[in-house]
N, C-alpha and C positions, 0 to 999 in steps of 0.2 A: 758771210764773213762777219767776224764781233764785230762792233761798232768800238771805236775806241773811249777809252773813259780814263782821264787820269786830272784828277784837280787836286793842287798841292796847296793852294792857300785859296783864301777867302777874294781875293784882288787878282787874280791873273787873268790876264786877256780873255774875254771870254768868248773861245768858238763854237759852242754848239750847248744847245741847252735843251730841257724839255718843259712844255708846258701844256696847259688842259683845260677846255674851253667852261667856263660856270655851267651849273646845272643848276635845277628847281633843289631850293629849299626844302628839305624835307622834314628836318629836326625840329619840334615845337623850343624856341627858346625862353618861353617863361609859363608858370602853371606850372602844375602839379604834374606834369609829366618831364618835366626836367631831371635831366640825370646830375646826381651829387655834385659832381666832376664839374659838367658846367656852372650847376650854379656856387660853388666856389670859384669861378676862374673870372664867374660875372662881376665879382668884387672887384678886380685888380683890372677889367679891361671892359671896352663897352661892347654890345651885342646889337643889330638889329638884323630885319630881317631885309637883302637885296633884292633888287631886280636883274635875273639873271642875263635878261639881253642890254641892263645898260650896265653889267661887269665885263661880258661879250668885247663891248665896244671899248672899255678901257685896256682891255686886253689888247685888242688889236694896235691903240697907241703904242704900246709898247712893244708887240712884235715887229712893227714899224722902224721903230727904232732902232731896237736891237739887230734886223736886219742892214737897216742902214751902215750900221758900226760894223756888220761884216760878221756877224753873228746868227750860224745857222740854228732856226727854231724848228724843233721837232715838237708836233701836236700830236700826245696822247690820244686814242679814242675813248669815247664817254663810257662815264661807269654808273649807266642807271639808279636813280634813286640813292645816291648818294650826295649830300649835301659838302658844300665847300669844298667838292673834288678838285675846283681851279687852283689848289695848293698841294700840289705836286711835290713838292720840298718836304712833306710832313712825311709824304713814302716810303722815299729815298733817300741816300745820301751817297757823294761819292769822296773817298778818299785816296788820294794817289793813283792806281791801277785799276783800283779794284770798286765797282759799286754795292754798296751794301744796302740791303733790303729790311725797310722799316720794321719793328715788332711794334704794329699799330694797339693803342692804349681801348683803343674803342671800334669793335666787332663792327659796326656797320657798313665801316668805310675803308674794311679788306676785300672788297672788290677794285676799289681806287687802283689796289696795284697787281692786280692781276695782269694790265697790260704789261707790266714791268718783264714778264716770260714772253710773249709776242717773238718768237722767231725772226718776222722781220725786221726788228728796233736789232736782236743780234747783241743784248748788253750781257746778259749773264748774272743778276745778281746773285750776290751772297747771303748765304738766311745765316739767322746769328739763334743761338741754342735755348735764347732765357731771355727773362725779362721782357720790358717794353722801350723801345726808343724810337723816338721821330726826329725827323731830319731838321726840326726847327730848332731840335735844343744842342744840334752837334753845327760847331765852330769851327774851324781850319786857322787860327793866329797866323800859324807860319809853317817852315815844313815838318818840326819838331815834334809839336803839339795837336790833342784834337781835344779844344773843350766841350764836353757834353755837360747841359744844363738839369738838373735835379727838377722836374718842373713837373706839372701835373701827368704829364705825356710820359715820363722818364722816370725811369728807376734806377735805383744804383747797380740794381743785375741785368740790366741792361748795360751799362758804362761798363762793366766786370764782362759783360759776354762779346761789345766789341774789342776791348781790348786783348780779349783771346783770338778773336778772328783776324785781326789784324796782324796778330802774330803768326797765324797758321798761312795766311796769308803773304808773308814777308815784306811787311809795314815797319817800319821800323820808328815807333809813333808812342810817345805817353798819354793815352787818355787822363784827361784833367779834370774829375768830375766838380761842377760848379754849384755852390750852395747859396739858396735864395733865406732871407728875412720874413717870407710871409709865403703862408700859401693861394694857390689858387694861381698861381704862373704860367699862362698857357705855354709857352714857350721863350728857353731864352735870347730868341732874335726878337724877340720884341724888346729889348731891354738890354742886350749888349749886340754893337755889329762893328763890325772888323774892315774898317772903310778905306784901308793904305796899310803900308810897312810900318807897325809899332803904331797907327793914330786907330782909334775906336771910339761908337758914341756908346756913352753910358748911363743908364739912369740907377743908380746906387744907393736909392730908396728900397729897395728891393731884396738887394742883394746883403748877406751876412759882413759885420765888420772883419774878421777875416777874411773872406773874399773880395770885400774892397783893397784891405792891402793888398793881399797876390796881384792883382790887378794893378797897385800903383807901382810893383815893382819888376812885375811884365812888360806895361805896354809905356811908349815914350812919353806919348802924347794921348791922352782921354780928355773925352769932349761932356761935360756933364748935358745930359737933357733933361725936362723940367718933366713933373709928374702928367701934365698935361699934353706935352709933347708924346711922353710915352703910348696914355690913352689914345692918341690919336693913329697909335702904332707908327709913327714918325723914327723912327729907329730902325723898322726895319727895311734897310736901302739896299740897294744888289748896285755892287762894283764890277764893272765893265771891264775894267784895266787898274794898275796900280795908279795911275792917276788919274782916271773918270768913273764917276759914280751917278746911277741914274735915284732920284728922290722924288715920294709925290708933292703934288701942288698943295701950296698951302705949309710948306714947312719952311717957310723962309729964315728964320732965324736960323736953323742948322744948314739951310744950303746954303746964307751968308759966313758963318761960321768956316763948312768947309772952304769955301772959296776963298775964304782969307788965309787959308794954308796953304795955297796953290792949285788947291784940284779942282780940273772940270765938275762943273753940276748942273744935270740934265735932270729936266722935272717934265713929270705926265701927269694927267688928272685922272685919280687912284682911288677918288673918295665915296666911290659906290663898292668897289673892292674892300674896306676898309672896315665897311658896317657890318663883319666880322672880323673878329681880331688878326688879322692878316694882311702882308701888301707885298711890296716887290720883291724884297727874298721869296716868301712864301707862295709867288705863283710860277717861280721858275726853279726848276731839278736842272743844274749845271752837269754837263757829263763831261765836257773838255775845255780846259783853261792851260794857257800856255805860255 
């Protein structure tokens, strides 16, 4: 039987998720074997290299968790010799009914989603015709909207190819494509995240004085973070429910921030997952929020 998949916004309860144990580093990140790509994105984010059994362990804090709050975790199996496979989110994506299958920017790490066919997971995804997009620079605001991020990862014929599947599809959705001030963006959850109904953290250093506005007349409530917060990938938080959000350790002024707006803030210690440009969105693929 499919497995069900339906997520309508960024904040809905969240029942069942995927995620994917770290593997060995395999990418050189700096030297002359560096590909263009990263070392433009190493401007705008920090790079080093992990220890894959103490990302292991930060992981299981938070399967921990997420189990606790009643949230089934489904574990991907490994995808040899791919580096920063524990970001499952860059794969995937799923909007409403239907799961849509990453057009990954960088050939290595399309084994990553090969489990994504796995007959027994039972998801189905959708392949999309063109371009490239990862599930980091696609957003869910609300049920209306799907903002995808213009970011190193992302092209515009990608945003142009899902919003034709989503039609053939019967999504009834405006993709929003979003325009950055600089290049070298790895993704735009590091830099906007959708943390409740109308509140989001924003770092707007980044982002085009046009798409600041859209933004200040989008969302109710945007919470500015500091360039340094960004680097630290502190932006990017994964919401439980529309009123709990789990955040790592060490970002205290934004988990005092939210908590002065009322919401729950659960924090894990994420900062070995970190020391590449990724954290709690980025290690879990949401298949059902309700």
């Amino acid at each position: 039987m499919p497995t069900a998949t339906h997520v309508a916004t960024e904040y809905g309860t969240l029942r069942r998720v995927a995620m994917r144990h770290a593997g060995d580093n395999t990418r050189p990140l700096t030297g002359p074997g560096v590909h263009p790509v990263l070392a433009r994105q190493q401007t705008t984010s920090t790079w080093a290299d992990y220890d894959p059994a103490a990302v292991r362990s930060q992981q299981h804090q938070l399967i921990r968790l997420l189990r606790e709050r009643g949230t089934d975790v489904v574990l991907l199996p490994a995808a040899p010799g791919c580096s920063a496979q524990h970001y499952p989110r860059d794969i995937a994506f799923a909007v409403d009914h239907i799961l849509v299958r990453a057009r990954l920017n960088s050939p290595h790490r399309l084994p990553e989603a090969e489990a994504l066919a796995d007959p027994a997971l039972g998801l189905r995804p959708v392949a999309l015709e063109r371009g490239t997009i990862e599930g980091g620079d696609v957003l869910l605001p609300d049920t209306g909207r799907v903002l995808v991020g213009l970011s190193e990862e992302t092209s515009p014929e990608g945003a142009t190819a899902l919003q034709d599947a989503l039609a053939r599809h019967g999504v009834d959705r405006e993709v929003v494509p979003v325009h950055f001030a600089v290049e070298g963006i790895v993704h735009l959850d590091d830099h906007l995240a959708v943390v409740a109904p109308g509140t989001a953290l924003i770092h707007r250093e980044v982002f085009t004085a046009d798409q600041n506005h859209w933004f200040d007349a989008y969302f109710d409530d945007l919470v500015p973070v500091t360039d340094a917060e960004a680097r630290a990938v502190q932006v990017n938080v994964l919401a439980i429910n529309p009123t709990t959000l789990v955040v790592a350790a060490g970002s205290d002024r934004i988990a005092a921030v939210l908590a002065a707006r009322g919401l729950e803030v659960l924090t894990v210690e994420y900062g070995e997952v970190t020391r590449v440009p990724g954290s709690l969105r980025c290690t879990t693929l949401p298949l059902l929020r309700t």
